[in-house]
N, CA, C and O atoms as a Tinker XYZ file with bonds, in Angstrom:
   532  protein
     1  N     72.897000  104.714000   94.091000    73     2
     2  CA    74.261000  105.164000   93.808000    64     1     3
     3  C     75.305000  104.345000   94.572000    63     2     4     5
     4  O     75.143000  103.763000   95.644000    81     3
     5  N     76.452000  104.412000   93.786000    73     3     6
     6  CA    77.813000  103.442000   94.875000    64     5     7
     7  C     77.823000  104.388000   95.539000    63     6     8     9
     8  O     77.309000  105.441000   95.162000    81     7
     9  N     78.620000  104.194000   97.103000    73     7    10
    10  CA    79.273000  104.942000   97.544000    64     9    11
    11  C     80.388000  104.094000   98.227000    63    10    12    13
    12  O     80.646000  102.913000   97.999000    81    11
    13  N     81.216000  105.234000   99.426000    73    11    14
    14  CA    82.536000  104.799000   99.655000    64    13    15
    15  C     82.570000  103.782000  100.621000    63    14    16    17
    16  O     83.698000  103.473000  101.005000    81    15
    17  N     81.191000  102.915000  101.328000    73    15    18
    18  CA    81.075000  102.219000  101.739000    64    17    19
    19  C     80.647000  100.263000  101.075000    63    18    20    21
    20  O     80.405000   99.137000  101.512000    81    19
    21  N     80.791000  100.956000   99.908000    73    19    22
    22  CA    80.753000   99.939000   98.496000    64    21    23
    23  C     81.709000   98.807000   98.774000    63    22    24    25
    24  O     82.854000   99.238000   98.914000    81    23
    25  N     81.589000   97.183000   98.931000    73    23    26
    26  CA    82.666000   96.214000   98.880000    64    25    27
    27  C     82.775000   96.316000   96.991000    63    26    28    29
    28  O     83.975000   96.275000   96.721000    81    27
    29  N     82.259000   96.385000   96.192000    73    27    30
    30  CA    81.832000   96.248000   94.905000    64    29    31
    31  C     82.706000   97.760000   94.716000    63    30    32    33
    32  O     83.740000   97.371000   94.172000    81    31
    33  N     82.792000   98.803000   94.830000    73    31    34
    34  CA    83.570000  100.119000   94.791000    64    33    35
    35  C     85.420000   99.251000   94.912000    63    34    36    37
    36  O     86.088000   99.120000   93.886000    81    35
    37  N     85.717000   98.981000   95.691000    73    35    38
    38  CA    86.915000   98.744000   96.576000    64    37    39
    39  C     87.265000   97.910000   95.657000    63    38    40    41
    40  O     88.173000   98.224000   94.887000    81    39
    41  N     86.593000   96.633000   95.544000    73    39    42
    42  CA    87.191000   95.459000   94.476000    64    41    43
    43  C     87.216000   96.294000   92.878000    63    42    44    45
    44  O     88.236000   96.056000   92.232000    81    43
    45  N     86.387000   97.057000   92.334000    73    43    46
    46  CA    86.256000   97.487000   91.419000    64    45    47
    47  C     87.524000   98.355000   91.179000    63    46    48    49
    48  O     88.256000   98.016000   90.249000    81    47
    49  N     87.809000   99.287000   91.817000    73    47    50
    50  CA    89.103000  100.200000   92.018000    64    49    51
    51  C     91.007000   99.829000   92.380000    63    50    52    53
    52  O     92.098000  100.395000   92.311000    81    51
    53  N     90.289000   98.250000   92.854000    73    51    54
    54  CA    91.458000   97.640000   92.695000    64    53    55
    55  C     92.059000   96.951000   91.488000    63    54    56    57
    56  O     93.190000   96.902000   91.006000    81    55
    57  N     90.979000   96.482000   91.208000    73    55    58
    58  CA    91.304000   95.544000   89.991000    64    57    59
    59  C     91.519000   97.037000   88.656000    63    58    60    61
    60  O     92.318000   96.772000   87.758000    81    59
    61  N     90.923000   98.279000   88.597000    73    59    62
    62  CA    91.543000   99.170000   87.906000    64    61    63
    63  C     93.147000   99.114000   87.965000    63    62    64    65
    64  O     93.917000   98.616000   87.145000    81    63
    65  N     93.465000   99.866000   89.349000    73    63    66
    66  CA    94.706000   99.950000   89.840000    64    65    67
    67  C     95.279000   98.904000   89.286000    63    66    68    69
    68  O     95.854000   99.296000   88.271000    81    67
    69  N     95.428000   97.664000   89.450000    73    67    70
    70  CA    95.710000   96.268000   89.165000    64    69    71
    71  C     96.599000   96.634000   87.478000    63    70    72    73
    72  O     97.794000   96.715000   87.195000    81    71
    73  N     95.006000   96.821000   86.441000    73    71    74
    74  CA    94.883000   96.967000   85.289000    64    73    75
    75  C     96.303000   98.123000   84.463000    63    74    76    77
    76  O     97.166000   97.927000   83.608000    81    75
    77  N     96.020000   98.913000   85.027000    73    75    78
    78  CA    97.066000  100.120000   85.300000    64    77    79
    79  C     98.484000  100.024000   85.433000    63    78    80    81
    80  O     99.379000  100.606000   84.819000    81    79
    81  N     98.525000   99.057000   86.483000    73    79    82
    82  CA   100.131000   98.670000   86.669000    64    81    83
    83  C    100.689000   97.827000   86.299000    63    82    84    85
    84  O    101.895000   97.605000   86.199000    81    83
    85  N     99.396000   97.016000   85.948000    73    83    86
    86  CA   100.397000   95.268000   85.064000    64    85    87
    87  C    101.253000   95.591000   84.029000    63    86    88    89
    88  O    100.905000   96.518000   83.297000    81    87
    89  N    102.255000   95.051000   83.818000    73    87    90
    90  CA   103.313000   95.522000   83.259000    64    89    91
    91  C    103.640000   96.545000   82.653000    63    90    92    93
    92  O    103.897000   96.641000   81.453000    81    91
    93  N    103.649000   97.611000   83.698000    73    91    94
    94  CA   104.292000   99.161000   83.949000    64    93    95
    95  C    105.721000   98.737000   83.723000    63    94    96    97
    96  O    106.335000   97.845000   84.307000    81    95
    97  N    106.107000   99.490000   82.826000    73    95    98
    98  CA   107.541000   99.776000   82.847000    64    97    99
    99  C    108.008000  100.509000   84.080000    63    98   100   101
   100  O    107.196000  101.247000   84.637000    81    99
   101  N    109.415000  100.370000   84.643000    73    99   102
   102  CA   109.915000  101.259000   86.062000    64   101   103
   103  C    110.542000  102.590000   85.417000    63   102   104   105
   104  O    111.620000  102.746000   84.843000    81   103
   105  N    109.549000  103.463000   85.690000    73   103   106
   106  CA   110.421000  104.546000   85.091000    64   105   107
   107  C    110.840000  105.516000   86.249000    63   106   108   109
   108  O    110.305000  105.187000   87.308000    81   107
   109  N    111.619000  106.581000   86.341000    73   107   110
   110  CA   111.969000  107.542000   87.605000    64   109   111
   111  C    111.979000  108.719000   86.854000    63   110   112   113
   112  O    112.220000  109.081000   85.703000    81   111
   113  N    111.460000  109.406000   88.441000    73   111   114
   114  CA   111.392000  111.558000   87.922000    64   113   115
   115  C    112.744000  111.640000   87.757000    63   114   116   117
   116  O    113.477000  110.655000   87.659000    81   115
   117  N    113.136000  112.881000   87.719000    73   115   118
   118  CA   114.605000  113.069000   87.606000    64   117   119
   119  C    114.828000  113.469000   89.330000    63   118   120   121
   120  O    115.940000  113.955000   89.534000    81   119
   121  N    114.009000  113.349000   90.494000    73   119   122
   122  CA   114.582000  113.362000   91.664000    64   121   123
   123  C    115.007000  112.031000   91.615000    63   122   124   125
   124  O    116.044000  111.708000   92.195000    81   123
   125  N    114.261000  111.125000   90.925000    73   123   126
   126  CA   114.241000  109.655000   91.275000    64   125   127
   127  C    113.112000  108.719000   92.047000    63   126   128   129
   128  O    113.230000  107.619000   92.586000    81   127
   129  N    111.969000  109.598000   91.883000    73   127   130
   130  CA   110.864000  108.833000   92.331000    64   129   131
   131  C    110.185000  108.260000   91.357000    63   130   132   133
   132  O    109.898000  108.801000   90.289000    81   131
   133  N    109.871000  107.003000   91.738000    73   131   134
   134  CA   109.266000  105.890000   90.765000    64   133   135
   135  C    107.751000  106.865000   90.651000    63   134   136   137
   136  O    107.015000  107.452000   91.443000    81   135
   137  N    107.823000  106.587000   88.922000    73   135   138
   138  CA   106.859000  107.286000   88.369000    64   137   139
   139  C    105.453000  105.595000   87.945000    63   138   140   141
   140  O    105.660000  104.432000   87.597000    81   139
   141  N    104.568000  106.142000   88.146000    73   139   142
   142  CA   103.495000  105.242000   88.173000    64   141   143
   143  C    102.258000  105.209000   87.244000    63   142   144   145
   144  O    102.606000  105.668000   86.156000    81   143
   145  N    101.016000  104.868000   87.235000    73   143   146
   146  CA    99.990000  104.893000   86.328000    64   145   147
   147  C     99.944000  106.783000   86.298000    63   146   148   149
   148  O    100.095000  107.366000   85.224000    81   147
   149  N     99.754000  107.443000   87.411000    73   147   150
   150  CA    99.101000  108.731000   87.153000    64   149   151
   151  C    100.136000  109.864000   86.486000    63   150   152   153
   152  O     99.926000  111.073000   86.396000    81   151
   153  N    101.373000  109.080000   86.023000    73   151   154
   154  CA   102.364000  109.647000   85.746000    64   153   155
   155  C    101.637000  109.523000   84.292000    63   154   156   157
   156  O    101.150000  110.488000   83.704000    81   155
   157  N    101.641000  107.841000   83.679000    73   155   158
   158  CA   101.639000  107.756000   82.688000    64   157   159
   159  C     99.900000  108.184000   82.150000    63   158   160   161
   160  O     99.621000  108.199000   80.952000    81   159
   161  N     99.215000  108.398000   82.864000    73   159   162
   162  CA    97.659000  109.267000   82.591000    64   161   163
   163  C     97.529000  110.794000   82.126000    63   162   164   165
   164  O     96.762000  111.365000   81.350000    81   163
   165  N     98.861000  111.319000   83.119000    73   163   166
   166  CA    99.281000  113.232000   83.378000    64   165   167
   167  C     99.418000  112.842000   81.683000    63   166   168   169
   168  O     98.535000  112.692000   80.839000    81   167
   169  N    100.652000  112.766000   81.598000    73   167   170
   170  CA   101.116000  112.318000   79.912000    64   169   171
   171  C     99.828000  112.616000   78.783000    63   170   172   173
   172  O     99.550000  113.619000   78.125000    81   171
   173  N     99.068000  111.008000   78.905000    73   171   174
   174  CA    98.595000  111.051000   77.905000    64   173   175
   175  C     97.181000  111.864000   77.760000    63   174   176   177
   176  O     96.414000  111.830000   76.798000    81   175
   177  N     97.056000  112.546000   78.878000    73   175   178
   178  CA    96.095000  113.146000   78.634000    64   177   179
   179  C     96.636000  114.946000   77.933000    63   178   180   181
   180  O     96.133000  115.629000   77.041000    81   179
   181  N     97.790000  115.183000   78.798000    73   179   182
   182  CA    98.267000  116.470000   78.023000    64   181   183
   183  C     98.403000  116.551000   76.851000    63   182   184   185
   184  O     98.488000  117.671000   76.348000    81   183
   185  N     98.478000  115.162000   75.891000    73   183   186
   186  CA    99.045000  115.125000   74.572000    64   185   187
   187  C     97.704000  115.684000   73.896000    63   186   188   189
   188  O     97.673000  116.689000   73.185000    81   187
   189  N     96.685000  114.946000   74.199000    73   187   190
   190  CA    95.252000  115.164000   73.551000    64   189   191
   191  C     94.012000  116.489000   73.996000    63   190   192   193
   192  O     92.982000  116.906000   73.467000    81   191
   193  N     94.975000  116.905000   75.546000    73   191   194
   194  CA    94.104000  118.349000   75.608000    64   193   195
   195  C     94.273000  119.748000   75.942000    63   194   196   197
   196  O     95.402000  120.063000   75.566000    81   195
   197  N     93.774000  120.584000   76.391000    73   195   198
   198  CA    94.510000  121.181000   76.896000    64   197   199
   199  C     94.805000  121.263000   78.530000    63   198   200   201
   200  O     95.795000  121.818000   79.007000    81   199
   201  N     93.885000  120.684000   79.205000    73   199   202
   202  CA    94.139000  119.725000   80.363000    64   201   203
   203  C     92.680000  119.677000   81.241000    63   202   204   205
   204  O     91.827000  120.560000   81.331000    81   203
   205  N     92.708000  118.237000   81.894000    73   203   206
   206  CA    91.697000  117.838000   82.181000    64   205   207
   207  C     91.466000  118.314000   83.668000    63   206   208   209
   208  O     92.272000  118.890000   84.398000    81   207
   209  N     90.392000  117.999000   83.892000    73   207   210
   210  CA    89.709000  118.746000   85.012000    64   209   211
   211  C     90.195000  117.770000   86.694000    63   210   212   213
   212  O     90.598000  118.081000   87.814000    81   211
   213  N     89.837000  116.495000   85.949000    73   211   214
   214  CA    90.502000  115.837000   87.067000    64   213   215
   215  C     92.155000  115.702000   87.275000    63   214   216   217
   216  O     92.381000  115.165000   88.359000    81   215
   217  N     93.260000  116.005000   86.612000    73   215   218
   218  CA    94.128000  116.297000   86.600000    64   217   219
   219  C     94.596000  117.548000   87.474000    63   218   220   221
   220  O     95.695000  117.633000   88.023000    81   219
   221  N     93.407000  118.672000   87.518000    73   219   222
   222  CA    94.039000  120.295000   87.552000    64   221   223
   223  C     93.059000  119.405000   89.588000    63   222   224   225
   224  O     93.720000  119.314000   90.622000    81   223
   225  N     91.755000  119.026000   89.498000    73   223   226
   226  CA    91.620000  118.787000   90.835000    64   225   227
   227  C     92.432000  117.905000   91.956000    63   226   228   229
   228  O     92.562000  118.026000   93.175000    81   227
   229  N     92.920000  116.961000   90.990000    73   227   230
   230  CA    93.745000  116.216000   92.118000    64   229   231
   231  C     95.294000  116.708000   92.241000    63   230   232   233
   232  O     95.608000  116.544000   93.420000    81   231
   233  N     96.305000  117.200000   91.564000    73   231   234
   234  CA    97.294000  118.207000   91.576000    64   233   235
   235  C     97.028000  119.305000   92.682000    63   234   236   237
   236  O     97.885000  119.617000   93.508000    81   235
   237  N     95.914000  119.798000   92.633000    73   235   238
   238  CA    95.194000  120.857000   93.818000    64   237   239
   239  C     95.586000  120.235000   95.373000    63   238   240   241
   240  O     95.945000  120.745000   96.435000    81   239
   241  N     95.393000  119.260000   95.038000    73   239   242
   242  CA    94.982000  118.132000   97.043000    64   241   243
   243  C     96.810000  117.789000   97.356000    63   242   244   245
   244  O     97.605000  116.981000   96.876000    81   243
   245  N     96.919000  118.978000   98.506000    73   243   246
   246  CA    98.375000  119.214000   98.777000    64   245   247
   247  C     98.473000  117.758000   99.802000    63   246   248   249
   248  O     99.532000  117.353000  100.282000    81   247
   249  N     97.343000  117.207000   99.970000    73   247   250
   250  CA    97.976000  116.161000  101.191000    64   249   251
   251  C     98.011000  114.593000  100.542000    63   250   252   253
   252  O     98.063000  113.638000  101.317000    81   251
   253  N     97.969000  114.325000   98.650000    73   251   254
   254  CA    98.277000  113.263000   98.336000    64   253   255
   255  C     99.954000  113.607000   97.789000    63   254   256   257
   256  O    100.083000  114.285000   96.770000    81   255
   257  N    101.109000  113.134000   98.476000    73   255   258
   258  CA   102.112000  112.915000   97.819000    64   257   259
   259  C    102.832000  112.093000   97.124000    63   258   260   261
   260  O    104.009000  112.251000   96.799000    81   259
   261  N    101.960000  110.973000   96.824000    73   259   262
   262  CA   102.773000  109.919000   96.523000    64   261   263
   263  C    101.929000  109.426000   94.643000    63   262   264   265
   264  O    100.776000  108.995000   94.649000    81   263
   265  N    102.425000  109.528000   93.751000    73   263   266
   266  CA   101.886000  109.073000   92.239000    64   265   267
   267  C    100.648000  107.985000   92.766000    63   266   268   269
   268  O     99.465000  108.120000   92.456000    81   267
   269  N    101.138000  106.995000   93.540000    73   267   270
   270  CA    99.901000  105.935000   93.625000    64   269   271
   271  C     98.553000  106.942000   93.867000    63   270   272   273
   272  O     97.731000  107.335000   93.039000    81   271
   273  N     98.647000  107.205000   95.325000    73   271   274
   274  CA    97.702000  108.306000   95.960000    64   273   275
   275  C     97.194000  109.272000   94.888000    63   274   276   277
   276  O     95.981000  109.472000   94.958000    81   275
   277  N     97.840000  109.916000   93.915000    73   275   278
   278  CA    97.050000  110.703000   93.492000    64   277   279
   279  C     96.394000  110.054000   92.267000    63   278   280   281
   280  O     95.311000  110.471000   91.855000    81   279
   281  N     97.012000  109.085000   91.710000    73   279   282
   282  CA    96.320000  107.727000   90.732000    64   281   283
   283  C     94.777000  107.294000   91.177000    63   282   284   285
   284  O     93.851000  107.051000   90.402000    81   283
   285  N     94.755000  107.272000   92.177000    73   283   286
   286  CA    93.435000  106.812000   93.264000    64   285   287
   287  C     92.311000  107.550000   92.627000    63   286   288   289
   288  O     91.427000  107.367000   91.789000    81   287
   289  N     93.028000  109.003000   93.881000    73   287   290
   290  CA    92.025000  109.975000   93.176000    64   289   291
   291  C     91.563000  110.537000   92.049000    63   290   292   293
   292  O     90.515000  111.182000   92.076000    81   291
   293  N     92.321000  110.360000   90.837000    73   291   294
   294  CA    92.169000  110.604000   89.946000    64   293   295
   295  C     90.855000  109.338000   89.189000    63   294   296   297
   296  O     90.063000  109.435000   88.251000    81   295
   297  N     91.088000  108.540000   89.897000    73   295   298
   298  CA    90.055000  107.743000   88.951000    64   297   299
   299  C     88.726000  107.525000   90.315000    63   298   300   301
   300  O     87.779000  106.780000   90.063000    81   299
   301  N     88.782000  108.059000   91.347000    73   299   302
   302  CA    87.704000  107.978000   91.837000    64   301   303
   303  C     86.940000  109.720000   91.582000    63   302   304   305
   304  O     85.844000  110.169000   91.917000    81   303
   305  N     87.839000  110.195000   91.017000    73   303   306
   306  CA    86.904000  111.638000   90.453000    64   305   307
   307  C     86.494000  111.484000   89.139000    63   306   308   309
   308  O     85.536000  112.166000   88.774000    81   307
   309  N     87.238000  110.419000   88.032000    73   307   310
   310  CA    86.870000  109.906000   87.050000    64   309   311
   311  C     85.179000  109.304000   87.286000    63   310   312   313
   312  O     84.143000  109.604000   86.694000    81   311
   313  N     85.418000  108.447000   88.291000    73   311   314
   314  CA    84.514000  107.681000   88.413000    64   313   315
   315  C     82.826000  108.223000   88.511000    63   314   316   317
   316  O     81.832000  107.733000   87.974000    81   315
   317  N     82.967000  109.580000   89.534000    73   315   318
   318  CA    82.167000  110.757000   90.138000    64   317   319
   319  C     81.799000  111.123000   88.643000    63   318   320   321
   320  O     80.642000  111.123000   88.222000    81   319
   321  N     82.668000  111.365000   88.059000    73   319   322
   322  CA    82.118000  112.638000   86.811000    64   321   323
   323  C     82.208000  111.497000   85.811000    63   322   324   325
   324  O     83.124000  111.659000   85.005000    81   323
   325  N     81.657000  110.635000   85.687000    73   323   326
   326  CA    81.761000  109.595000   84.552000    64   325   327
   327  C     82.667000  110.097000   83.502000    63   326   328   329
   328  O     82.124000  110.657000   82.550000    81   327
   329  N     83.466000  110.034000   83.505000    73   327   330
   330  CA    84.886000  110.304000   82.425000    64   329   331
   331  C     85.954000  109.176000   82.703000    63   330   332   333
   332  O     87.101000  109.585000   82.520000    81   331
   333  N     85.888000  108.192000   82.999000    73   331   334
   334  CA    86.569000  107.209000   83.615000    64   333   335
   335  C     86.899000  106.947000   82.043000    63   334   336   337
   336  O     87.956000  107.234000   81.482000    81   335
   337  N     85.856000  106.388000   81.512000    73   335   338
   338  CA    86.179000  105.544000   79.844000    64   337   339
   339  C     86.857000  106.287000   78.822000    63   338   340   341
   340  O     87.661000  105.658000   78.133000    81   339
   341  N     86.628000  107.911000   78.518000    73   339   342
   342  CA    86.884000  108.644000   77.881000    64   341   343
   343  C     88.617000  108.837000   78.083000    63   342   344   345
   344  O     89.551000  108.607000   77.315000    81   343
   345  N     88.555000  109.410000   79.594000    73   343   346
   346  CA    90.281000  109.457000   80.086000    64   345   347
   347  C     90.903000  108.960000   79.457000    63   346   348   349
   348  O     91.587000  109.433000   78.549000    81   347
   349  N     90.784000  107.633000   79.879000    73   347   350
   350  CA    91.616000  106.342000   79.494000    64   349   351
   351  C     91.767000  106.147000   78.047000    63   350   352   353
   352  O     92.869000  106.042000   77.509000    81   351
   353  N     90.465000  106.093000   77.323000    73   351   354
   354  CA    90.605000  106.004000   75.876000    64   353   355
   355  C     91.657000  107.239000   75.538000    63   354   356   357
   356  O     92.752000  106.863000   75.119000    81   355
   357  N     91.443000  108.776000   75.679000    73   355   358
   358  CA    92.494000  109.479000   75.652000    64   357   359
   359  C     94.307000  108.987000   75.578000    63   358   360   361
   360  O     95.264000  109.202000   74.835000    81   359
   361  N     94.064000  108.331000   76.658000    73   359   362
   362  CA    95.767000  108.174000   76.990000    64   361   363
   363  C     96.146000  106.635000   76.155000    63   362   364   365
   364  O     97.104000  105.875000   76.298000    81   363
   365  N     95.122000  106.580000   75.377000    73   363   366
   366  CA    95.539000  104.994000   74.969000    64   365   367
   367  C     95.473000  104.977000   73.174000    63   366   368   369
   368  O     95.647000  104.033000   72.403000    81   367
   369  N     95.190000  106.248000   72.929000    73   367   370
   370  CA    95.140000  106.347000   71.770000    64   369   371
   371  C     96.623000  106.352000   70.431000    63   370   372   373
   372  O     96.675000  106.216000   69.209000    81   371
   373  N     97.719000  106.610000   71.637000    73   371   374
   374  CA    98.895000  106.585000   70.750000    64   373   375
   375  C     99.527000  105.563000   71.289000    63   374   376   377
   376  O    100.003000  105.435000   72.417000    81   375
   377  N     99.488000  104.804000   70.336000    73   375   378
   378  CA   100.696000  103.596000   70.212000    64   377   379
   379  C    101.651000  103.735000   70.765000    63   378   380   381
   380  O    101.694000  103.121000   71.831000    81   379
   381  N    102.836000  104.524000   70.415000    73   379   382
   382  CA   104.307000  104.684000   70.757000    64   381   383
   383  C    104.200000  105.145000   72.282000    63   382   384   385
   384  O    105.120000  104.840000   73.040000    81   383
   385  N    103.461000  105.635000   72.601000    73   383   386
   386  CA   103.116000  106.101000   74.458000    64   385   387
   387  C    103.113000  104.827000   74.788000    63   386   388   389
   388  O    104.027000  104.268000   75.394000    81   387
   389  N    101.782000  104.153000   74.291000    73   387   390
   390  CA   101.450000  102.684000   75.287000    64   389   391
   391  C    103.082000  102.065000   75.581000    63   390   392   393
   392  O    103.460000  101.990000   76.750000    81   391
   393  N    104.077000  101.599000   74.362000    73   391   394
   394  CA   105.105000  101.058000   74.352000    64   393   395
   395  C    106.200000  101.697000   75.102000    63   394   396   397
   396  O    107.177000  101.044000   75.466000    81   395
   397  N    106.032000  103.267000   75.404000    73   395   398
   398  CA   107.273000  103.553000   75.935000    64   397   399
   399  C    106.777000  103.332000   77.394000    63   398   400   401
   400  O    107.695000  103.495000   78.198000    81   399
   401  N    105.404000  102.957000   78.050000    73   399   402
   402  CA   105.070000  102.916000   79.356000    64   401   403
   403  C    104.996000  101.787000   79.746000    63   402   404   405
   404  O    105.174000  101.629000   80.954000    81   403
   405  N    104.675000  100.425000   78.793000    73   403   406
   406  CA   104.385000   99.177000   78.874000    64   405   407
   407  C    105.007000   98.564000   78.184000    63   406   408   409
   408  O    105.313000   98.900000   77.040000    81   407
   409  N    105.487000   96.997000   79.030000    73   407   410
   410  CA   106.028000   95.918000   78.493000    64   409   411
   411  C    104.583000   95.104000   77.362000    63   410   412   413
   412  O    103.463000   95.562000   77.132000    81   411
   413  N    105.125000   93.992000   76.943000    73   411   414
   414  CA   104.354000   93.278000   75.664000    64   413   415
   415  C    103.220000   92.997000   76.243000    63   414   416   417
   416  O    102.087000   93.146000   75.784000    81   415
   417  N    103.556000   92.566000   77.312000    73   415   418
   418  CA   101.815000   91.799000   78.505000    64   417   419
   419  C    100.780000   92.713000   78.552000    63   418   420   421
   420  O     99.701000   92.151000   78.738000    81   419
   421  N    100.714000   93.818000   78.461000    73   419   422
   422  CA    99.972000   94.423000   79.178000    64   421   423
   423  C     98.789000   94.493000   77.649000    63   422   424   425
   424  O     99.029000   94.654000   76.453000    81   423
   425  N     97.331000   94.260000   78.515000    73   423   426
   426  CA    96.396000   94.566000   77.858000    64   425   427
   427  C     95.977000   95.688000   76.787000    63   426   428   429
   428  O     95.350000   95.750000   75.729000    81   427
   429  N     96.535000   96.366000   77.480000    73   427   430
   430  CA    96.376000   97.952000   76.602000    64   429   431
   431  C     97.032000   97.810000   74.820000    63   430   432   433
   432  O     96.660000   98.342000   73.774000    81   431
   433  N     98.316000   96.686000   75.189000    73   431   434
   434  CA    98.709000   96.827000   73.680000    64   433   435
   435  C     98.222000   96.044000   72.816000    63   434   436   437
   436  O     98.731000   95.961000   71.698000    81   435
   437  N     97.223000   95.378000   73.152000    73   435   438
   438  CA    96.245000   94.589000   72.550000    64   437   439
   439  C     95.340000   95.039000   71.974000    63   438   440   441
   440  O     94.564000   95.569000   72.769000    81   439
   441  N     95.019000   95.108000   70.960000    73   439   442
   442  CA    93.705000   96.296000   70.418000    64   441   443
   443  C     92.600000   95.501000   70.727000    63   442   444   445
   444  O     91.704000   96.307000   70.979000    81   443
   445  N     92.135000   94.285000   70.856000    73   443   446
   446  CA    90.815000   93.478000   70.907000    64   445   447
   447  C     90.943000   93.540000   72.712000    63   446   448   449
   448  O     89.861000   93.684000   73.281000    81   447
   449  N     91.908000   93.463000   73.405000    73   447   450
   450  CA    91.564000   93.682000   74.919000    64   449   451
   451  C     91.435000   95.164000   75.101000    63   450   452   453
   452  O     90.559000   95.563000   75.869000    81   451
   453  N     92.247000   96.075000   74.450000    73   451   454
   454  CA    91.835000   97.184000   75.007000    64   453   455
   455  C     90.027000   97.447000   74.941000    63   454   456   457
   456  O     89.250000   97.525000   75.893000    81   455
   457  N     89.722000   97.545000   73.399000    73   455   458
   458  CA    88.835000   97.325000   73.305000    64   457   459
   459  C     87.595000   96.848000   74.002000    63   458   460   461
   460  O     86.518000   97.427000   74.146000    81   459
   461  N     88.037000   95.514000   74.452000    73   459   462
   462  CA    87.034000   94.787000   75.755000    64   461   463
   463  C     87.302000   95.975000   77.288000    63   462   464   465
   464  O     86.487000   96.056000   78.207000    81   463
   465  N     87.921000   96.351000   77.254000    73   463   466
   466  CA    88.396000   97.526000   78.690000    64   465   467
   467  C     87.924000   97.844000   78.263000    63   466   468   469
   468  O     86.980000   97.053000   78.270000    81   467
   469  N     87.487000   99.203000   77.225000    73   467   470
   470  CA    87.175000  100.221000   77.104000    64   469   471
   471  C     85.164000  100.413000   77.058000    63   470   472   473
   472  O     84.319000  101.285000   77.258000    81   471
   473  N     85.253000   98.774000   76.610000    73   471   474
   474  CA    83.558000   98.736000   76.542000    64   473   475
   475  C     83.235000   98.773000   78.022000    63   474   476   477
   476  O     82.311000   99.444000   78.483000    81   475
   477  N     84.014000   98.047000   78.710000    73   475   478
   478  CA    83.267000   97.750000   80.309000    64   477   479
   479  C     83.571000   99.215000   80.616000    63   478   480   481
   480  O     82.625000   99.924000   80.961000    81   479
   481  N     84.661000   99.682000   80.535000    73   479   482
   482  CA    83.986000  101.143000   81.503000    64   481   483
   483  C     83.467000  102.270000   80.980000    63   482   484   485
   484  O     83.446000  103.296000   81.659000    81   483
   485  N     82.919000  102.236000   79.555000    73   483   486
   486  CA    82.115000  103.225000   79.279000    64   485   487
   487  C     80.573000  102.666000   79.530000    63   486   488   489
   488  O     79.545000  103.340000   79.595000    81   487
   489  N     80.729000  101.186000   79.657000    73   487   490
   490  CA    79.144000  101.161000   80.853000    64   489   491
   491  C     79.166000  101.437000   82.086000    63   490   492   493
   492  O     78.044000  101.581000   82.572000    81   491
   493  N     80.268000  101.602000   82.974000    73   491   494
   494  CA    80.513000  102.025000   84.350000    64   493   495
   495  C     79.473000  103.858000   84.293000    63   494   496   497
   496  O     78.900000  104.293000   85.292000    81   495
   497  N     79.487000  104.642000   82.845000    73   495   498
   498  CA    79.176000  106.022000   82.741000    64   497   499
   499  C     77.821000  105.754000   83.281000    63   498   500   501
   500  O     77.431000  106.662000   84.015000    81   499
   501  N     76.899000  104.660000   83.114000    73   499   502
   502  CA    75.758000  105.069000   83.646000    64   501   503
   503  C     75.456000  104.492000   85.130000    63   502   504   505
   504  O     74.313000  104.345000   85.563000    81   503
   505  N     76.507000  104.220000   85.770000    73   503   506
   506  CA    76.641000  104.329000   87.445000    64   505   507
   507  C     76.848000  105.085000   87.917000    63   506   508   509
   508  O     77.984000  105.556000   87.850000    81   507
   509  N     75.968000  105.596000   88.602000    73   507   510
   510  CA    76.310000  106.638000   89.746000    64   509   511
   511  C     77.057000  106.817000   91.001000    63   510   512   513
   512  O     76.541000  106.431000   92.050000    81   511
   513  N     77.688000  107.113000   90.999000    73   511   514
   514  CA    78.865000  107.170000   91.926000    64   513   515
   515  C     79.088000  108.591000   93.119000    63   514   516   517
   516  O     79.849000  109.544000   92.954000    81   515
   517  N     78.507000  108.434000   93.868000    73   515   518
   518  CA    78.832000  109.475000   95.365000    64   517   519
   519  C     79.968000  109.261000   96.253000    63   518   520   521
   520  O     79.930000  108.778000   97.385000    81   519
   521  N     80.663000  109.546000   95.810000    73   519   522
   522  CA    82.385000  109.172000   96.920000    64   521   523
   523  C     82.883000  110.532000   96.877000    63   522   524   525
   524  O     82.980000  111.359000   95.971000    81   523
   525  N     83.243000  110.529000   98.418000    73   523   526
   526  CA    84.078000  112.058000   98.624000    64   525   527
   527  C     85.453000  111.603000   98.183000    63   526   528   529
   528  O     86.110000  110.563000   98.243000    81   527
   529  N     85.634000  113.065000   97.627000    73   527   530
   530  CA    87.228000  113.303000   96.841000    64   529   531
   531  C     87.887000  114.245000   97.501000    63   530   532
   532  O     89.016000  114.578000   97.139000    81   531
């Protein structure tokens, strides 16, 4: 199994993160805090369910305050409960979302790259993954 002592975990979770933010549009809450990937994940996952599990667990964890921070966790509990590929496919399924969150660059609006994303991490499902959340 990975765990949180993984160099292969760390590079892997970055280059997600990475994936995630490349050309993020800057959007703000209405306090005015820059809203981020787990902003645009909350979103697209509410559209398609009635809400996900890793959503309702990391919302729970009063000591991540910051969108990045809880972005983290959200995909290292993805990662735990192999739902990493599914999530994502979720939030990537409507067009007009991808565009109101992302500029032209970004992979996601690519159907043959998303595609290539979406294959690599629905083979990530048969890694096992032990990391405290």
């Amino acid at each position: 199994p990975v765990t949180d002592g993984s160099r292969e975990l760390h590079s892997l979770c970055a280059q997600l993160e990475f994936l995630l933010q490349f050309d993020l549009k800057e959007k703000r809450s209405f306090f005015g805090q820059r809203k981020d990937y787990w902003d645009f994940l909350c979103q697209g996952l509410a559209r398609r369910r009635q809400e996900h599990e890793g959503v309702r667990f990391v919302t729970s964890l009063d000591k991540l305050k910051t969108p990045v921070g809880r972005g983290r966790a959200f995909l290292r509990y993805c990662l735990v409960h192999q739902q990493l590929a599914e999530s994502l496919q979720l939030c990537l399924l409507d067009p007009e979302s991808l565009r109101e969150w992302y500029y032209a660059r970004s992979p996601f609006l690519s159907p043959q790259r998303r595609a290539e994303i979406l294959g690599s991490l629905y083979e990530l499902d048969s890694v096992t993954f032990h990391l405290a959340l």
